[in-house]
LOSE-657156 format. One record per residue (C-alpha): residue number from 1; chain; x, y, z. Coordinates in nm, 4 decimals. Example, Ala and Ser with C-alpha at 12.3 -4.5 7.8 and 13.67 -1.06 7.14 Angstrom:
BEGIN
[rec 1,"A",[1.2300,-0.4500,0.7800]] [rec 2,"A",[1.3670,-0.1060,0.7140]] 
***
This chain:
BEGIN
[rec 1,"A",[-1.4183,-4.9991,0.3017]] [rec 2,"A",[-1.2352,-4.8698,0.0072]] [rec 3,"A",[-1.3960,-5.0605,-0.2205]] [rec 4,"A",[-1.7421,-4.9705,-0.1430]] [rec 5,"A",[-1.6308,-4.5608,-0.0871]] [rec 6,"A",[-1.5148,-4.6576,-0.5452]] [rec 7,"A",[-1.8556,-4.8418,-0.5761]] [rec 8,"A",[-2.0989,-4.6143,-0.4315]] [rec 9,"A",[-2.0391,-4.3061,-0.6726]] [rec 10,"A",[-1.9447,-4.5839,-0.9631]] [rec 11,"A",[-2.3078,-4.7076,-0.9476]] [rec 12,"A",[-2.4512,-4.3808,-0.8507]] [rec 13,"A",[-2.3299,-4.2228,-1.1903]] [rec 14,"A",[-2.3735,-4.5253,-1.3519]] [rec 15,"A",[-2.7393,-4.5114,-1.3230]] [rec 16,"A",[-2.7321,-4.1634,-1.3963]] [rec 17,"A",[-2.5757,-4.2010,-1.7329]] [rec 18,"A",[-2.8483,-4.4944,-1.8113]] [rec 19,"A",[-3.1004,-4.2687,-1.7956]] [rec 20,"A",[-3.0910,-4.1279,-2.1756]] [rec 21,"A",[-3.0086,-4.4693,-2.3019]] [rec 22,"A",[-3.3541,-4.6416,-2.1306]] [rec 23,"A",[-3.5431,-4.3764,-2.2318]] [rec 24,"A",[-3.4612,-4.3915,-2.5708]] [rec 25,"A",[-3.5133,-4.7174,-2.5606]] [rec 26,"A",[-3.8267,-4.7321,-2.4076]] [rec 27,"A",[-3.9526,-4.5120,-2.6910]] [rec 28,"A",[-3.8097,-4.6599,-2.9967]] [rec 29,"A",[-3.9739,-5.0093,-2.8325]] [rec 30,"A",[-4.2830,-4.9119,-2.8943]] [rec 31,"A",[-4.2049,-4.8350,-3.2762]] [rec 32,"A",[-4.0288,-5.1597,-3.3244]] [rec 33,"A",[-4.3289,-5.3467,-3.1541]] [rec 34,"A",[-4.5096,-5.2100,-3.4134]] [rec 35,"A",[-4.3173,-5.3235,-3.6774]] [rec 36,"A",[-4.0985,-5.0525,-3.7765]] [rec 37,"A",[-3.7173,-5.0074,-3.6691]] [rec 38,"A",[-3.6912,-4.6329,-3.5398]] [rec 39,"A",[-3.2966,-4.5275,-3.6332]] [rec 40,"A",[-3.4053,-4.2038,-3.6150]] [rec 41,"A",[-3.3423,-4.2111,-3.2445]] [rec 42,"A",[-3.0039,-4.0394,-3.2188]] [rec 43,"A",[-3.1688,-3.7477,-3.3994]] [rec 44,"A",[-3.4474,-3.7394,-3.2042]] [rec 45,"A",[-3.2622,-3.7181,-2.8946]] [rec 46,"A",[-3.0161,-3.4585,-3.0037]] [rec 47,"A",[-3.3514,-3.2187,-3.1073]] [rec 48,"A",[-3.5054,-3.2963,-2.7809]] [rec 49,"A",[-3.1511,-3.1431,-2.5975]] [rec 50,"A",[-3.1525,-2.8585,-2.7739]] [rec 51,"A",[-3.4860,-2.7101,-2.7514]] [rec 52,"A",[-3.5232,-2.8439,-2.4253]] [rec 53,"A",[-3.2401,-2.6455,-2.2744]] [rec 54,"A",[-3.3305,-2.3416,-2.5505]] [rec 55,"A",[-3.6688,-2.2993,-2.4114]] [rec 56,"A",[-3.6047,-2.3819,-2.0443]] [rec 57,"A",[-3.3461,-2.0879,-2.0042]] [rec 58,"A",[-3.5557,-1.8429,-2.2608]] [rec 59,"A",[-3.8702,-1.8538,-2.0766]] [rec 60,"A",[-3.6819,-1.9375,-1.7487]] [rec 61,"A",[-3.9135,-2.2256,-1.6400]] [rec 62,"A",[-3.7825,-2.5782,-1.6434]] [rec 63,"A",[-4.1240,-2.7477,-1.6757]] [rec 64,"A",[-4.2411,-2.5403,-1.9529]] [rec 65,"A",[-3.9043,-2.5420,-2.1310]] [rec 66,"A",[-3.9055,-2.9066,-2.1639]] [rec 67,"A",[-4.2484,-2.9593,-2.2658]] [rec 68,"A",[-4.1911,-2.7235,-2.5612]] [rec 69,"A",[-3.8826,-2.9318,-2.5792]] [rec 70,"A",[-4.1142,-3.2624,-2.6287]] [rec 71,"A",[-4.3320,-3.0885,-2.8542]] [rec 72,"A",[-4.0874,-2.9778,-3.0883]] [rec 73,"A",[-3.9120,-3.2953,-3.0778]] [rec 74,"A",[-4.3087,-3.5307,-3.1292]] [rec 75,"A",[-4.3138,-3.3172,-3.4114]] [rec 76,"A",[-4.0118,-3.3893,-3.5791]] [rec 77,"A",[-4.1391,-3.7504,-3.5261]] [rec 78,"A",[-4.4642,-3.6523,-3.6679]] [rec 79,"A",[-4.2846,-3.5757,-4.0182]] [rec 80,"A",[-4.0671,-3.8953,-3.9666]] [rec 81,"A",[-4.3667,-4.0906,-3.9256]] [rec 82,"A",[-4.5946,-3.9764,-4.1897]] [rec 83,"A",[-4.3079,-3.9651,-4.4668]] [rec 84,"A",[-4.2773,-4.3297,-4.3420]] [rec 85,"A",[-4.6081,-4.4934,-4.2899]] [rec 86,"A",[-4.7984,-4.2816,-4.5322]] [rec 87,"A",[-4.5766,-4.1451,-4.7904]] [rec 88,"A",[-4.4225,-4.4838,-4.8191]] [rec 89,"A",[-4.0535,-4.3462,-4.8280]] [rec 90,"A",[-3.7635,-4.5860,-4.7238]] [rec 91,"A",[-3.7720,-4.6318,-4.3180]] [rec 92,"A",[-3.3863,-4.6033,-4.3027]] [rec 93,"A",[-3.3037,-4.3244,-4.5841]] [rec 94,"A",[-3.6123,-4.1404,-4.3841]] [rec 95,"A",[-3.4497,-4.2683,-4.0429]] [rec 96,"A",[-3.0670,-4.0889,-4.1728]] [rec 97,"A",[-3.2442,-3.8310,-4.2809]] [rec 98,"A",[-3.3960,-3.7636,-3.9691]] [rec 99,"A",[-3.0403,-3.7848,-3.7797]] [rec 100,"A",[-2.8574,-3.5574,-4.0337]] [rec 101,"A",[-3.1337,-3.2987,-4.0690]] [rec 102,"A",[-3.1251,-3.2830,-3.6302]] [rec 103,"A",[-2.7260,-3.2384,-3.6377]] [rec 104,"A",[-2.7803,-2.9829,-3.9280]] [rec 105,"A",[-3.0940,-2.7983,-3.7814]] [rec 106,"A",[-2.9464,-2.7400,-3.4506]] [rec 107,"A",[-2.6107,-2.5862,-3.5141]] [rec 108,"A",[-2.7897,-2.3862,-3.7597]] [rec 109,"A",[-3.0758,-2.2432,-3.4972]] [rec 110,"A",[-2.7556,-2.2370,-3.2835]] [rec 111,"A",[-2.5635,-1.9901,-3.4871]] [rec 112,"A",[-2.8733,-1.7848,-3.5478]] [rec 113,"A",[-2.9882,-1.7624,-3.2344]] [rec 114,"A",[-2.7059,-1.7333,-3.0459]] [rec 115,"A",[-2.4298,-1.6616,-3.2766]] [rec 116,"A",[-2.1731,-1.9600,-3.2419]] [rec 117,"A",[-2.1411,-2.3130,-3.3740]] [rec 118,"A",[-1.9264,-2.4370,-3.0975]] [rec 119,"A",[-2.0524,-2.4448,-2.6954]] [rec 120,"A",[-2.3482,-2.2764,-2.5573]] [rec 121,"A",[-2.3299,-2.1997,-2.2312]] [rec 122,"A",[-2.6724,-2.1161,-2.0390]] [rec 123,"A",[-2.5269,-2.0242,-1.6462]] [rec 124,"A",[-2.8882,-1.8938,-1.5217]] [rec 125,"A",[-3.0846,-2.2140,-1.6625]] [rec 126,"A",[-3.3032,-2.3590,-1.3458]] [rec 127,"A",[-3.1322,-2.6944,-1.2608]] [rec 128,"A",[-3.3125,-3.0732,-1.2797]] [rec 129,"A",[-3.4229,-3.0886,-0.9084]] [rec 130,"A",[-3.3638,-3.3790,-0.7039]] [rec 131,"A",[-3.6214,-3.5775,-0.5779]] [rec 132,"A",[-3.5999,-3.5607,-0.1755]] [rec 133,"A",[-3.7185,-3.9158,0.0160]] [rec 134,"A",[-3.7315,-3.9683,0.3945]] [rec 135,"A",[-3.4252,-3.9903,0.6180]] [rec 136,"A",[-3.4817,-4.3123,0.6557]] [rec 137,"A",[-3.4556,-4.4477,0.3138]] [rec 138,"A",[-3.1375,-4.2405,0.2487]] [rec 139,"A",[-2.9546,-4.4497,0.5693]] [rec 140,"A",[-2.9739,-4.7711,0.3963]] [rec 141,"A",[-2.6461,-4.9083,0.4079]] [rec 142,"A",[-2.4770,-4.8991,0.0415]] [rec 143,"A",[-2.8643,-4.9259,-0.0920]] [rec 144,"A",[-2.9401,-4.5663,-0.0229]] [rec 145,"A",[-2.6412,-4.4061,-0.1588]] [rec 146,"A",[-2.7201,-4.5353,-0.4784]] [rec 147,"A",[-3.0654,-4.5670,-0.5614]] [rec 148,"A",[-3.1668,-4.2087,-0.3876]] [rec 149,"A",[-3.0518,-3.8482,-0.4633]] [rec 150,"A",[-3.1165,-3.8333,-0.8145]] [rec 151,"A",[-3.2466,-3.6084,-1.0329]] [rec 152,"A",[-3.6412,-3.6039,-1.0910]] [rec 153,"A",[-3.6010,-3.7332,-1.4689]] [rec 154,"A",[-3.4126,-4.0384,-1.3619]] [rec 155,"A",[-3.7127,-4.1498,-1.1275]] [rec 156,"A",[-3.9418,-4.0609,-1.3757]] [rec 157,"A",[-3.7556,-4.3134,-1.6071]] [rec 158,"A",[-3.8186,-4.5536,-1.4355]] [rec 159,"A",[-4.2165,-4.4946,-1.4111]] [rec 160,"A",[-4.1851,-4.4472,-1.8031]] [rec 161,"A",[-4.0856,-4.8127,-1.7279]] [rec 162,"A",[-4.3413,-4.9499,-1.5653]] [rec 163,"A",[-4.6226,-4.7468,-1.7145]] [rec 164,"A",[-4.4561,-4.9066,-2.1063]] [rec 165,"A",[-4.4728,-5.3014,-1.8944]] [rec 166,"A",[-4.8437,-5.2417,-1.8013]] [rec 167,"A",[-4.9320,-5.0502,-2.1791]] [rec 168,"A",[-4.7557,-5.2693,-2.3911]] [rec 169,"A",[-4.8521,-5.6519,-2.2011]] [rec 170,"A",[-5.2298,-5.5404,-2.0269]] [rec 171,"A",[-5.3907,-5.2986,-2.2459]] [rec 172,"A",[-5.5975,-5.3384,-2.5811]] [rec 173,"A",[-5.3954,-5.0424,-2.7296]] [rec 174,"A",[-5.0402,-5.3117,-2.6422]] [rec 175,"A",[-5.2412,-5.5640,-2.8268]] [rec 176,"A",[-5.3086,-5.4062,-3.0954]] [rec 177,"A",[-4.9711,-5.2396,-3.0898]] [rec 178,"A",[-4.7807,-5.6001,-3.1130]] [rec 179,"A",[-4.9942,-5.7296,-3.3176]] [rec 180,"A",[-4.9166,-5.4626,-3.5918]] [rec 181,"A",[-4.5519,-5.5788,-3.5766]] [rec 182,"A",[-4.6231,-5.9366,-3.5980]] [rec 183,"A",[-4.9472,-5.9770,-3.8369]] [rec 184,"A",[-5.0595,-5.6170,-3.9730]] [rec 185,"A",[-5.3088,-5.7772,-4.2109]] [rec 186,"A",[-5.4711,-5.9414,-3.8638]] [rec 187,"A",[-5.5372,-5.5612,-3.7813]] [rec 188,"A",[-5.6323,-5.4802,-4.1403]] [rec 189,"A",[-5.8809,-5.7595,-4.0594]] [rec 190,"A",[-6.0479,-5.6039,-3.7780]] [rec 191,"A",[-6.1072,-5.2627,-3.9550]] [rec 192,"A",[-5.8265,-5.1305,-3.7877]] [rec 193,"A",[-5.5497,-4.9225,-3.9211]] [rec 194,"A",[-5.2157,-4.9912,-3.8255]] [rec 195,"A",[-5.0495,-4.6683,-3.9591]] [rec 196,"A",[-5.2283,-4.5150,-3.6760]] [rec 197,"A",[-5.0632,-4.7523,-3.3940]] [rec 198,"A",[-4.7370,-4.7182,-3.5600]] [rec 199,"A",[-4.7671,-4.3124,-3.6063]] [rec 200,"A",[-4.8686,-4.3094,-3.1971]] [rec 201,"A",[-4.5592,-4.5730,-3.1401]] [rec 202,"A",[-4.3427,-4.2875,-3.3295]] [rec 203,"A",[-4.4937,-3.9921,-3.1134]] [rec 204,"A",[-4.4174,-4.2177,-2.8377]] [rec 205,"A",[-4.0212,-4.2271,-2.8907]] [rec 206,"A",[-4.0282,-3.8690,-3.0102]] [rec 207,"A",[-4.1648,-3.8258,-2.6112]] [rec 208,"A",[-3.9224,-3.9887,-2.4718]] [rec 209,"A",[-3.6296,-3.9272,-2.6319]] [rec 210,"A",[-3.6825,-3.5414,-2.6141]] [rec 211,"A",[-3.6805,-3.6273,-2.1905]] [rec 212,"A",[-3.3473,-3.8113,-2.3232]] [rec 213,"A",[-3.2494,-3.5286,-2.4626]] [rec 214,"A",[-3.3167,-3.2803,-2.1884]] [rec 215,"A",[-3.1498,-3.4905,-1.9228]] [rec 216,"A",[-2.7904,-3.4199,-2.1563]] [rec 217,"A",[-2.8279,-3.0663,-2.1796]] [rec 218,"A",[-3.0038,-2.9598,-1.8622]] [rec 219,"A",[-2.7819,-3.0985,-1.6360]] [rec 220,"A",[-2.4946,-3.0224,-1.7892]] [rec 221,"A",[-2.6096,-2.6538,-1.8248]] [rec 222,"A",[-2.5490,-2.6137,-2.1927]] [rec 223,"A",[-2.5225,-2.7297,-2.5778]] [rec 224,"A",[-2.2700,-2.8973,-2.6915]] [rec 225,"A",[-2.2936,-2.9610,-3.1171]] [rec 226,"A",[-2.3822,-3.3902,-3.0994]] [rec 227,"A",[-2.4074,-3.4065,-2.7530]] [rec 228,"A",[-2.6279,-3.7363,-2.7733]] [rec 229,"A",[-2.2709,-3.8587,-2.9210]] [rec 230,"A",[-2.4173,-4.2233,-3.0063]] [rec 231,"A",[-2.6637,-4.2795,-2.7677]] [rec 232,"A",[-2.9196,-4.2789,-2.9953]] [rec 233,"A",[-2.7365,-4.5755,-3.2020]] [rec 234,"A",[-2.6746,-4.7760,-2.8203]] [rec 235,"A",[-3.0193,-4.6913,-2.6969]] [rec 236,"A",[-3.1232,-4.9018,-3.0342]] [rec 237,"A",[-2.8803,-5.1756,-2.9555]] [rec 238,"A",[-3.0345,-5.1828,-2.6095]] [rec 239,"A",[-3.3876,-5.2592,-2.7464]] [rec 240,"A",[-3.2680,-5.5762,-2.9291]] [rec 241,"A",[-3.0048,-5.6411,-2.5972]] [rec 242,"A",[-3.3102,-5.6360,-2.4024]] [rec 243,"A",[-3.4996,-5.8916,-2.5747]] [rec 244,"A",[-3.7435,-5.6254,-2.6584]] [rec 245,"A",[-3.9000,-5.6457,-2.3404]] [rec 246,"A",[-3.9026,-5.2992,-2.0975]] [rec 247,"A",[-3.7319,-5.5305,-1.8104]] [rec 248,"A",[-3.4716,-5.6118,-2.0553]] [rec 249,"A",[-3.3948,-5.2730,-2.1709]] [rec 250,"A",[-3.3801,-5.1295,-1.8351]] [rec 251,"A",[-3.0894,-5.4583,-1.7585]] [rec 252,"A",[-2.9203,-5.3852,-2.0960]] [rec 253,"A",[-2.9146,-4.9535,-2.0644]] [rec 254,"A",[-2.7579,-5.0456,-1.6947]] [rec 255,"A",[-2.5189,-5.2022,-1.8644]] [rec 256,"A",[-2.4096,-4.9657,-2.1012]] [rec 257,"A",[-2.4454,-4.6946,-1.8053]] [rec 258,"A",[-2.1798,-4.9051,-1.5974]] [rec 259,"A",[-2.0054,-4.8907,-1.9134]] [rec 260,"A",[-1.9372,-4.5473,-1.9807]] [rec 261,"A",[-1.9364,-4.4749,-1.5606]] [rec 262,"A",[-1.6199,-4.6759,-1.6118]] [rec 263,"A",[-1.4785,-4.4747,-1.8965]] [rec 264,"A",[-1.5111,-4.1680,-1.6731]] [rec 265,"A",[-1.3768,-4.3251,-1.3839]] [rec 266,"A",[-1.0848,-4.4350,-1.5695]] [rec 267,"A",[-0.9314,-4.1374,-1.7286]] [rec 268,"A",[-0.6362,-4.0423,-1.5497]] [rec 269,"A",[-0.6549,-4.3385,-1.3113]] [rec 270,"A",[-0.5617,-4.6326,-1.5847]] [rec 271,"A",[-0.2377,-4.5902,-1.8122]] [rec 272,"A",[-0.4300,-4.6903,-2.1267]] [rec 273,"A",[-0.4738,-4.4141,-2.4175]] [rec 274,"A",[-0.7351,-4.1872,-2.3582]] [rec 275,"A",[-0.9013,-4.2340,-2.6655]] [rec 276,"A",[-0.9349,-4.6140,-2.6107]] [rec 277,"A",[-1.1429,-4.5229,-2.3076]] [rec 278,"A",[-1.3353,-4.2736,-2.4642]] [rec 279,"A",[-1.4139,-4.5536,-2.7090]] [rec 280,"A",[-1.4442,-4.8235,-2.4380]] [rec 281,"A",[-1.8671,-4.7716,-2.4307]] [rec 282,"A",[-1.8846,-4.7966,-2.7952]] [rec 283,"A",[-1.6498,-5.0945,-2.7957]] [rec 284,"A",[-1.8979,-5.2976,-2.5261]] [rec 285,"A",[-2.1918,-5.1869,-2.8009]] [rec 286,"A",[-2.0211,-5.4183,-3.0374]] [rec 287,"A",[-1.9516,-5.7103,-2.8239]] [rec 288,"A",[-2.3258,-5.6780,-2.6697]] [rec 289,"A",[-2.4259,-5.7194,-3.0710]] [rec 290,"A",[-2.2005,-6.0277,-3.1131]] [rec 291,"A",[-2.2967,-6.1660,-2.8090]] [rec 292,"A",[-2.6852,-6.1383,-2.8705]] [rec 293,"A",[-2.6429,-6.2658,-3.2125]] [rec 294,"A",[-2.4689,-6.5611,-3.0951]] [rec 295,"A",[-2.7253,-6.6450,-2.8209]] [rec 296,"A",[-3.0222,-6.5791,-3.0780]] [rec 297,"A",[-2.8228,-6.8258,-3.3244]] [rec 298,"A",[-2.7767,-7.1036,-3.0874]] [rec 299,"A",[-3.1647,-7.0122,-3.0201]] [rec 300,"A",[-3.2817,-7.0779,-3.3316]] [rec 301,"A",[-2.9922,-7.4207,-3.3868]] [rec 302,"A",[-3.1754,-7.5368,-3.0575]] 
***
């Protein structure tokens, strides 16, 4: 009984905290399917939680706040994309670039708009509502307290999910999308261009992570300078975790959820340093890289 009244809230954060990791995932799958490696998604993420929460508690409507949240967020992906694809500029100088300028950008619009660098605190900002389901599915033993009574953007993760399965594997756009990663000059061939399915892939994980992004801030009711704190960098890891498959990022951003669930639960219950379980999510990042590269070594021996 004890150990399922630890479990219960363990999981129940854990997939909670998952949330910005699969969807940033999710997005930048679509622009590594496509041939290009989006490191860019930290930033993107980060712009997506502040003018997400900025816009939500300005015009004091959630649903509007975050779509001009995504907007301004697609269009920071917009510039990272065409610099990219059409001005031909380095993918990872334009990728840092994009991270640094989002750290930069926001404290700035920070200090000018509200006049600090630090914390910004928005108490009146309407709150994430939580999707309501029947009695009946909220009684399932063990089942029920953990998969119900979450916040709207966690369900809708999961429908980002399946809608990116059915896109990417049943659709001519998925195709087309694939086969731009794996033989552009096939696409070339067809008198299609494959900037455009990369530029869309782009847009795609500028969507996403901006929902990423909002899920930080909202909740939490405020900014914090770097509040996606890494997960843009994990949410990456994740992509190649997963086998760059949806089903496998949504296993592999579970993962690092139970990861960092742990950390929290930890502090002040474990008589290790805090700072080595602040770290411990980062530190499973690593060993998830060494692990896949050893599988996808004895892969390629085999």
């Amino acid at each position: 009984m004890r150990n399922s009244q630890f479990a219960i809230p363990f999981l129940h954060s854990a997939i909670e905290i998952m949330t910005p990791f699969l969807l940033a995932a999710i997005g930048g799958l679509f622009t590594e399917l496509s041939g290009m490696l989006n490191i860019a998604l930290e930033g993107l993420m980060l712009a997506g939680a502040f003018f997400c929460v900025t816009f939500a508690a300005t015009t004091g409507n959630l649903f509007l706040g975050i779509l001009l949240g995504i907007l301004c967020t697609m269009l920071l992906s917009l510039l990272f994309g065409m610099t990219t694809i059409y001005l031909k500029a380095n993918v990872f100088i334009t990728g840092l670039a994009t991270n640094l300028f989002a750290s930069g950008f926001t404290v700035m619009l920070a200090f000018q708009l509200f006049g600090t660098k630090g914390v910004i605190q928005f108490p009146n900002i309407p709150r994430l509502p939580v999707l309501m389901v029947p009695d009946s599915l909220q009684r399932i033993p063990f089942v029920g307290d953990i998969l119900f009574g979450h916040n709207v953007i966690v369900y809708l993760s999961w429908l980002i999910v399946a809608i990116a399965t059915v896109v990417i594997y049943r659709t001519p756009f998925g195709m087309r999308l694939r086969g731009t990663g794996m033989n552009r000059q096939t696409i070339v061939s067809l008198g299609l261009s494959p900037g455009r399915y990369q530029l869309v892939g782009m847009l795609i994980s500028g969507f996403t992570c901006a929902l990423a992004g909002s899920m930080l801030t909202i909740q939490l009711a405020a900014f914090v300078p770097e509040i996606s704190a890494g997960r843009g960098w994990i949410a990456l890891v994740a992509i190649y975790l997963g086998n760059r498959t949806p089903a496998g990022i949504l296993v592999a951003s579970f993962i690092f959820g139970l990861s960092e669930s742990f950390s929290n639960y930890a502090q002040g219950t474990i008589r290790i340093p805090s700072d080595f379980i602040l770290a411990f999510p980062y530190l499973i990042t690593i060993v998830a890289m060494i692990l896949y590269s050893v599988w996808r070594q004895s892969r390629r021996g085999t």
